[in-house]
N, C-alpha and C positions, 0 to 999 in steps of 0.2 A: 504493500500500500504506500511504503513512503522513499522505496529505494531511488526514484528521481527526485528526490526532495534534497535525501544523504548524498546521494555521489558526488554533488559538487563540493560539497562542504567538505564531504573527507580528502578529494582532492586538493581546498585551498591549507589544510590542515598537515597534507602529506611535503609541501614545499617548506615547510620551516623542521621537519621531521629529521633532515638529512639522513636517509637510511643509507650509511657506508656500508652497511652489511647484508644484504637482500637475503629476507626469510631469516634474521635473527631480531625478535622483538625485543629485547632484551640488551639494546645496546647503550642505555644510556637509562640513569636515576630520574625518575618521571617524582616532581614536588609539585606540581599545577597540574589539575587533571584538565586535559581540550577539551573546548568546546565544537565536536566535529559536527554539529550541524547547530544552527537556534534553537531545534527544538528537544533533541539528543543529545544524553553525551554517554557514547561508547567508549570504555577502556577495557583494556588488559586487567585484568586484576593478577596473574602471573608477573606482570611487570616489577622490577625494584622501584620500591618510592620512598620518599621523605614526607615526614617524620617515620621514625623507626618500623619496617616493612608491617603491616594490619597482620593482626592476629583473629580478627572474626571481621564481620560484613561491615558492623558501626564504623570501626578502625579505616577501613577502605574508601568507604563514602566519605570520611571527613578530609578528603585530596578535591573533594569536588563543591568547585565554589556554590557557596545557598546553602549548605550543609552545614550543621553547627551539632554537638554533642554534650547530653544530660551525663556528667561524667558521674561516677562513685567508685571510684577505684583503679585497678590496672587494666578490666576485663566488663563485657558485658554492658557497654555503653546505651543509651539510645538515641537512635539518628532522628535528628530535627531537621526539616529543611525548609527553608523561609519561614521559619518562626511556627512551624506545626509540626508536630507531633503524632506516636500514634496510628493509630487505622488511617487519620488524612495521609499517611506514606502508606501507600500499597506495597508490600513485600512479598515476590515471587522469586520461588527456586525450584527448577527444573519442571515448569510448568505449576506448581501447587504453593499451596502457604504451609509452613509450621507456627502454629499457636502456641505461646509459651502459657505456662501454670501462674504462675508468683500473681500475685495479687494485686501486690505492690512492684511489679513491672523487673521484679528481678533478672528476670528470663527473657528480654525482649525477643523477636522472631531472628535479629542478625544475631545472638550471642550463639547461634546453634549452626552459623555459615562461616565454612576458613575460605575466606577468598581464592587466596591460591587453587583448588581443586575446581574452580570454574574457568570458561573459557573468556566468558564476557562478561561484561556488566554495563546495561544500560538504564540509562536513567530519561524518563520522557516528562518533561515540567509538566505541572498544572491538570487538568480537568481537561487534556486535550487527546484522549484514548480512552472506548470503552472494552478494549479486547483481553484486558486483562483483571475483570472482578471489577465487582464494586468498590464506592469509595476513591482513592486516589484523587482526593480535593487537592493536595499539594503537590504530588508525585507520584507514579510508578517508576520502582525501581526492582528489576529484571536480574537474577543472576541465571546463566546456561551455560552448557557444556553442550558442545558442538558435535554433533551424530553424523557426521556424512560418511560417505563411503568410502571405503579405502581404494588408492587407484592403485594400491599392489600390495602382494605378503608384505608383511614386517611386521615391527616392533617400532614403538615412538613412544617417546616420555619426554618428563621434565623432572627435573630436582630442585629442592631447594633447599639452601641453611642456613638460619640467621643465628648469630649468637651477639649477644650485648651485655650492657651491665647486668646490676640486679638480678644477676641469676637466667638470665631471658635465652631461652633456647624455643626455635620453631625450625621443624622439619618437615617439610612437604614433600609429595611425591604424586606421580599423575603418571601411570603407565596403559600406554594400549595397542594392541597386538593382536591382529584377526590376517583375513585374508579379505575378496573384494564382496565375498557373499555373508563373512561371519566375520565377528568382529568382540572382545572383552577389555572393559577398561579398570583400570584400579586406581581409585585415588585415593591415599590416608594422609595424614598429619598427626603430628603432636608437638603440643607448644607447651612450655611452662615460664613462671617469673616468680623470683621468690618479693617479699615487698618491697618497692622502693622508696626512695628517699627525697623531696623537694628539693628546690634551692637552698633553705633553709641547715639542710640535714637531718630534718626532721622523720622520723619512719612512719611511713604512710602502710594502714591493711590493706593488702593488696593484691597477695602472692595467688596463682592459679593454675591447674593445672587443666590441662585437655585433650582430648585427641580425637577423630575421626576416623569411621573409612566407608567410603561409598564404593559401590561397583557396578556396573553395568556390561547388560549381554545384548547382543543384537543381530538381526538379521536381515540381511541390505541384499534382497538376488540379484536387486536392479540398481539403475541412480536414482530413481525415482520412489523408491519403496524404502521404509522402515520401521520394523516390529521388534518392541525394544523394551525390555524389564529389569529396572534399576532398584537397588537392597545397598542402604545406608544403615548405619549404624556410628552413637558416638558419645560420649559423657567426658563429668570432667568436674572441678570443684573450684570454688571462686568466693575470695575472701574480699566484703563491701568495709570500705571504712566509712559509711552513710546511712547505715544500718544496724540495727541490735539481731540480728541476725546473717551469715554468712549461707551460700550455695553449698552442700556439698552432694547433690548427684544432679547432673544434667541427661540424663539418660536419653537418648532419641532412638525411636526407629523409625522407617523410611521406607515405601513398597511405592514405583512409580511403573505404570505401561505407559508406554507411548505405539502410537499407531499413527506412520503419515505416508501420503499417497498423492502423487505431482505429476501434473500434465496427463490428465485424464483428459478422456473426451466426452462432449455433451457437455449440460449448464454448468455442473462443477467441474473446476478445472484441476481443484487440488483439497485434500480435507487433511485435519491433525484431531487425533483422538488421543487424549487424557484420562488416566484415572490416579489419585494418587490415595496414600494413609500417611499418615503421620502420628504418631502416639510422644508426645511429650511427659518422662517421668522426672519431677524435680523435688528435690530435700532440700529445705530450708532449715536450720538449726543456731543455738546459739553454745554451741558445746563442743563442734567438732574440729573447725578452723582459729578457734579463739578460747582462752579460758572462760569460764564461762563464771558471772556473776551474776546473781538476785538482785530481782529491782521489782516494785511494787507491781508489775506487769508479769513478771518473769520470776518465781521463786525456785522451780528445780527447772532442770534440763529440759528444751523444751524444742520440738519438733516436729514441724507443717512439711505434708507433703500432698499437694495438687499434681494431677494429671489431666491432660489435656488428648483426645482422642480428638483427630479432622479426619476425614475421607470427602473427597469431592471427586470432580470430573466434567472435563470441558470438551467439547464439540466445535471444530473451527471449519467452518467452509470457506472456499474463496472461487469466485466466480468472475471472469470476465468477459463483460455484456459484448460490450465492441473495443475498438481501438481507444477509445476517450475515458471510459465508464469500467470502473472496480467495482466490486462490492468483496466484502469479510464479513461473516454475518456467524452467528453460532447459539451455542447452549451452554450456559458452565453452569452447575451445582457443587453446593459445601453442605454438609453438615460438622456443628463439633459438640463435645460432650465434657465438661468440663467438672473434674471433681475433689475432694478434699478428705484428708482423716489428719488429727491434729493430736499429739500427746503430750498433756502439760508436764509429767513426768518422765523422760524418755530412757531416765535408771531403770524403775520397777513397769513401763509399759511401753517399750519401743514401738514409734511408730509403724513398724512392718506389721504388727500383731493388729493391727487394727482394721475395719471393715471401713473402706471410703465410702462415703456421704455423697450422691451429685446435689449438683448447687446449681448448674445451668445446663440448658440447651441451646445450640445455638441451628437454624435453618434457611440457607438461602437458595433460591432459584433464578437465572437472570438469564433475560432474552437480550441480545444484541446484536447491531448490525453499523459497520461502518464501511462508506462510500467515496470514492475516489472520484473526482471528475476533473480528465484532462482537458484546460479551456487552451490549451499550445502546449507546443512542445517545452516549453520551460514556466509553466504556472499551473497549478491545480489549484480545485475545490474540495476538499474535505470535510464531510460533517457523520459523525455517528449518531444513535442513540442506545440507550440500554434501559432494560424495566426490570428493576427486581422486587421480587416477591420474599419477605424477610418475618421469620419467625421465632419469637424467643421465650421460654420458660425458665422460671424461676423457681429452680427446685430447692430452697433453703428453709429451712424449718424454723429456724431462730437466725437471729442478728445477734454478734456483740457491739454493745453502745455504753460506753463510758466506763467500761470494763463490768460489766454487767448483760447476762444474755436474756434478751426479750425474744418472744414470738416476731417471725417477720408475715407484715401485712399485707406480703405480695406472695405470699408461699403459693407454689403452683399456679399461678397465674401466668397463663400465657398471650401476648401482645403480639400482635403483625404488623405490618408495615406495607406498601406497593410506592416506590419512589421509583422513579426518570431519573435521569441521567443523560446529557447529551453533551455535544460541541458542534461549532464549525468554524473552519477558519481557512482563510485562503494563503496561499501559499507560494514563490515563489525564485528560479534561480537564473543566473547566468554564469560566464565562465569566471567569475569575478567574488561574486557573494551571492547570500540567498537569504531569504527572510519570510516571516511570516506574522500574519494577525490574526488571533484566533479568540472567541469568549465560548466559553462550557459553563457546565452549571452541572453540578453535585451533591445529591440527595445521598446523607448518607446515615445510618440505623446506627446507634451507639453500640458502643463494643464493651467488651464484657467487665471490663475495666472502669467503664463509664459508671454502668449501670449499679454493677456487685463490686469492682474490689475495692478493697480498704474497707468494706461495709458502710461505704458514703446511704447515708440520706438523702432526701430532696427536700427543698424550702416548704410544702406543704405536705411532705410526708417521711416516717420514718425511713422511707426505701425510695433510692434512687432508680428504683425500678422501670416508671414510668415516662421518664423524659423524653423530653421532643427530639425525632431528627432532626439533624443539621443541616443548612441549605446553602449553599457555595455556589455564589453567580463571579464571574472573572472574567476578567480581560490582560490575555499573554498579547506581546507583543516581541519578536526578538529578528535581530541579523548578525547576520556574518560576511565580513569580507574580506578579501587577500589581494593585496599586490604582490612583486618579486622579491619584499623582504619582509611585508608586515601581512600579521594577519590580527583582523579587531573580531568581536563579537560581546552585543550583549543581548541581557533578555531582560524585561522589565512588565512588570504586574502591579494588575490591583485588581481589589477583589471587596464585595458585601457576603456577608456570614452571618442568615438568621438563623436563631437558635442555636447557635456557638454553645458545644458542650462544655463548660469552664468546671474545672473541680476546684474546690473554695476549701480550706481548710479551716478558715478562719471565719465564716459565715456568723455575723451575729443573728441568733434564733432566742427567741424568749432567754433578752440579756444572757445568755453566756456561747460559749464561738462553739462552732457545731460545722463538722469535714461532709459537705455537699458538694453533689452536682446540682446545675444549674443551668437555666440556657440565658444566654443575654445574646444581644447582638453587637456584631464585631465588623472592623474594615483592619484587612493590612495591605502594604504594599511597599514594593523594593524596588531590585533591580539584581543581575550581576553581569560584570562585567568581565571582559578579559583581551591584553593585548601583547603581541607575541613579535619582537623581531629580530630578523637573520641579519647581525650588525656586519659578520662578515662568515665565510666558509667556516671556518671553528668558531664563532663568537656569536649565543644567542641570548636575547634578554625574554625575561617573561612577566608580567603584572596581572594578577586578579584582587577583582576589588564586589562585595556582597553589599547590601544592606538592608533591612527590613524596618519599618515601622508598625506596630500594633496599637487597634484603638477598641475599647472597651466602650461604646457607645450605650449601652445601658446604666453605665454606674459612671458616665463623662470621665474614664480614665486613662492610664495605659494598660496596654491588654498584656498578660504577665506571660513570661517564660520569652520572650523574643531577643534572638542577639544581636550585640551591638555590631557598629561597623567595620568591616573587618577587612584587610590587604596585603595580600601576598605578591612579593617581588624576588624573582628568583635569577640568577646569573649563571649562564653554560658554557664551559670552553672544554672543546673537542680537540685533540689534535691525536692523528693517527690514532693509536690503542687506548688511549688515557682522553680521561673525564673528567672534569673538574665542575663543580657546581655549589652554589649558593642557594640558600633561599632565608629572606629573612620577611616573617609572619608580625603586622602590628594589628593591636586589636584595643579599637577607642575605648573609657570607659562607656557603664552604662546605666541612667541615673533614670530612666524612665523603667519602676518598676511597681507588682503590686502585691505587697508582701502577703504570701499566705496562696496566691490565688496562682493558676497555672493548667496542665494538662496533666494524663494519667502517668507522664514520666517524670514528671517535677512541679516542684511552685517556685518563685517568687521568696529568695529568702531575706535578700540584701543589695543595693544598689554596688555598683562593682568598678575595680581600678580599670584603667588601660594599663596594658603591656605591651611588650616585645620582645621578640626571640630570635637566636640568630642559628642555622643549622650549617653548614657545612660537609659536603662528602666528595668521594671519589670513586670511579671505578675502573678496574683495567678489564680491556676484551683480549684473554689468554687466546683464543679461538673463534671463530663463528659461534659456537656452540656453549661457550664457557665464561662467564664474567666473574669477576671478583669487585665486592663494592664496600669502603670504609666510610660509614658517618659518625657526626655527633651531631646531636641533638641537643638545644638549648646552651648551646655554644660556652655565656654565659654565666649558666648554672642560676638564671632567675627563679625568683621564688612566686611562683603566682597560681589563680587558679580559674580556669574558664565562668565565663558569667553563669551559664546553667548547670554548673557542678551543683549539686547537692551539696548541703551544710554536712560537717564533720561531727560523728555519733563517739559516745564514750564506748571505747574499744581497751578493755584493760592491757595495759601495759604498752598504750601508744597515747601520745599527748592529743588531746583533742582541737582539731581546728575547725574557725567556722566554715571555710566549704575545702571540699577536697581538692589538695593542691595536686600541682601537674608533678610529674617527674624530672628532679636536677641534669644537671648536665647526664647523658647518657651517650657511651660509647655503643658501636653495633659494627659487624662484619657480616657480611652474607657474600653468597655464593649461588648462580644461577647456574643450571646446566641442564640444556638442549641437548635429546640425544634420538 
């Protein structure tokens, strides 16, 4: 649907690239992720980057400008992009979502993706695609592994090794080996970090450990055909310094078919069939990664364990009418089943012994169809819609409220929904730049988080059960364009947001503060920007620059959790084998806040400094095949902490600060190898 939209863009993107080495991606430290079209941005996630190489999906996305991160710790971040949070980021991998457990957002859906063992990662701005699920008011963001056919026997892989301070070790591996009819791939990892240290030298909780392995088998008779059954599996434990309780099992499994069929004849020209499961098993504890200490909340060892069960499955046809006229049209279903057993004693009743409770169900059905119309050869029209049918039960028996358990007044009560969803936006390119204007609009059913976790209330009722959908009207605007040394691109929004699910922690209810959801109405709007030039054959400069504004139009405030402005200038010298590179990140303070109030990944704790950080790396190309890359990070050695970090919890035996700082100067070595 959009490859005449991409190819110019990747084109003006591929002249400041200088690939000295044809078919090695891997030739140079990517610190600014490109902007290869206006309204995509595809990367490598294999690629070496700066800051220290992503240890899960959060870690990856934060190279890409609009992207800002809810930190707590080393591990387990949640990715914000233009100031939303949350289900507004549509999160897919390899066609399906994983739902995480934690209540309290411990589990986001990226803490359970190692970038490395994907091939791509795309990110599409805004309300401007219905082909990938509901929701996506801010962004879908896409991670795949690439299924084509092999054009002969062998063996192909990759490797990877990072080692750094702090104990930080991550090892990658991605191997695949078939012939042109069959084909098996292996990817695993394992990453650990033991805690690190701020600027300060202060010891921050942190340490984690993880690992993966996904696999896949496949069967290609043709170029055109593939029948394909993917088995993942992966866990690992993660210590919050943000929280009175740490991760200690992330447990996943993973069952994906896929079925696609190309250049058929008759009305369909090509179809992809989906089904995926995912089962999320997580322990939460305050006893296993940390000494454990009583507190009016917490008297013995104490131990939450949520599981999360999705199964869905998507339907894509793709039909083309005539020379001018596309259509993508299809079916996608979810279901998930979300549940809990909790042991306040976890000495004399470990939570394994216990019989899990559900708490929710969740049900979606959604029809879509998006259309392409070519008005020349270098301009289209595009506009989608999507209708889904959205179902949710509240299976909890009791609430706790003020540490006290009450009957919940939504028990088994089940609520539906039927929301639209569209866009349209015109589009187009020449050999120079390309651009595009698009408005969509975003009906989107609270998430489960919204509703149930933290046991939030609503202003007129004990249970947040009930709340309105959210309504997202926008207007994308963005271009790109390249001459023989520069290439510009920005993209710029603004949007109305009725019924904005805000979570309030601090909600005054009959005089005393009371942790609700709530819907009020919202506007935000930004931009980002990014400009790239080839000073001379080894000498290139790069600058990205973000920004967001939020407005809380119901309470005339600022709307909370939104980061300040932020800009990245990065310096490349290439010569022969050797690389050398800069990148130095400043980031304004940020005094428009509202304390208490935020999304299901964070609030609003304290107005915040600006910074600045300076990075530094290199790499040598031993081979086509083989790089070797030395950074440091935080150059340095500042002591600071991102504006949506989370406030700093009493962790015995670590000094407590008010939000969680970054990590001190930090040394890193990795090794990339193509084989």
């Amino acid at each position: 649907m959009k490859k005449r939209f991409i190819c110019a863009a990747i084109a003006a993107s591929c002249s400041w690239q200088g690939n000295a080495q044809t078919g090695q991606a891997l030739e140079h430290i990517e610190v600014i992720a490109p902007m290869h079209s206006p309204l995509d941005i595809k990367i490598d996630p294999k690629a070496t980057r700066q800051p220290l190489p992503a240890q899960d999906g959060a870690d990856l996305l934060s190279s890409i400008a609009g992207f800002s991160l809810v930190k707590k710790g080393g591990a387990s971040s949640d990715p914000v992009f233009r100031g939303m949070a949350g289900s507004r980021v549509n999160i897919i991998t390899d066609g399906g979502v994983a739902l995480g457990g934690c209540g309290g957002r411990m589990d986001p859906p990226t803490a359970y993706i190692t970038p490395q063992t994907y091939d791509t990662l795309t990110v599409i701005k805004g309300p401007q695609t219905v082909l990938y699920g509901p929701g996506n008011s801010a962004a879908t963001v896409v991670f795949e592994r690439e299924s084509e056919r092999l054009l002969e026997s062998g063996l192909s892989g990759f490797a990877n090794v990072t080692l750094g301070e702090f104990g930080k070790t991550i090892l990658n591996s991605d191997i695949k080996a078939g012939t042109k009819n069959y084909f098996a791939r292996v990817a695993a990892s394992y990453s650990e970090a033991d805690d690190y240290q701020d600027g300060n030298g202060t010891d921050i909780h942190s340490a984690y450990e993880k690992w993966n392995l996904d696999t896949q088998f496949a069967y290609t008779p043709d170029d055109n055909s593939l029948y394909s059954i993917s088995l993942g599996r992966s866990d690992g434990e993660v210590a919050y310094a943000d929280r009175m309780m740490d991760g200690s099992l992330f447990d996943r499994t993973q069952i994906a078919l896929q079925l696609e069929k190309h250049e058929l004849d008759g009305f369909i020209n090509s179809t992809e069939v989906s089904v995926y499961y995912n089962n999320i098993d997580h322990i939460m504890d305050n006893h296993s990664l940390r000494q454990f200490m009583p507190n009016m909340m917490m008297k013995n060892p104490t131990s939450s364990n949520p599981d999360r069960k999705t199964w869905g499955a998507k339907v894509l046809f793709n039909s083309e009418l005539d020379e001018q006229l596309s259509l993508a049209y299809g079916l996608d279903h979810q279901q998930n089943r979300h549940r809990l057993r909790v042991s306040r004693d976890h000495v004399t009743t470990p939570v394994e012994s216990l019989i899990r409770a559900e708490t929710a169900e969740f049900e979606q059905t959604g029809l879509f169809a998006e259309l392409e119309y070519a008005l020349s050869n270098r301009s289209q029209w595009v506009s989608g819609i999507r209708l889904d049918e959205w179902e949710a039960t509240d299976r909890r028996q009791t609430r706790s409220v003020m540490m006290q358990v009450i009957p919940n007044p939504t028990a088994d009560l089940t609520r539906d929904d039927t929301l639209i969803s569209g866009f349209t936006r015109y589009q187009a390119q020449s050999s120079n730049d390309s651009y595009y204007v698009g408005i969509g609009r975003t009906e989107r059913f609270p998430d489960y988080w919204e509703l149930m976790g933290g046991g939030r209330g609503a202003i007129d009722n004990p249970s947040a059960f009930l709340v309105d959908h959210e309504t997202t009207n926008q207007l994308d605007i963005g271009w790109l364009g390249q001459s023989k040394s520069f290439t510009h691109s920005v993209s710029v929004f603004i949007n109305r947001i009725d019924n904005y699910l805000l979570t309030d922690n601090l909600y005054q209810k009959m005089d005393m503060a009371s942790k609700v959801t709530r819907n009020i109405d919202a506007q935000t709007y930004g931009f980002e920007a990014e400009s790239r030039y080839q000073v001379s054959k080894n000498f290139s400069a790069t600058a990205s620059i973000n920004y967001v504004r939020g407005e809380n139009r119901t309470d005339d405030i600022a709307l909370a959790q939104q980061p300040p402005l932020q800009a990245r200038v990065a310096l490349n010298y290439r010569n022969d084998k050797w690389q050398f590179g800069t990148l130095w990140r400043v980031v304004q303070r940020q005094h428009r806040v509202a304390i208490g109030q935020g999304n299901i990944a964070g609030q609003d704790v304290s107005p915040s400094h600006g910074f600045a950080t300076l990075a530094v790396n290199t790499s040598y190309q031993h081979s086509p095949d083989l790089v070797f890359a030395l950074g440091v990070d935080n150059l340095f050695d500042k002591a600071y902490a991102e504006h949506l970090s989370r406030s700093g919890a009493m962790v015995s035996g670590y000094p407590q600060t008010a939000k969680v700082n970054e990590a001190g100067r930090t040394l890193w070595l990795n090794m990339n190898w193509q084989f």
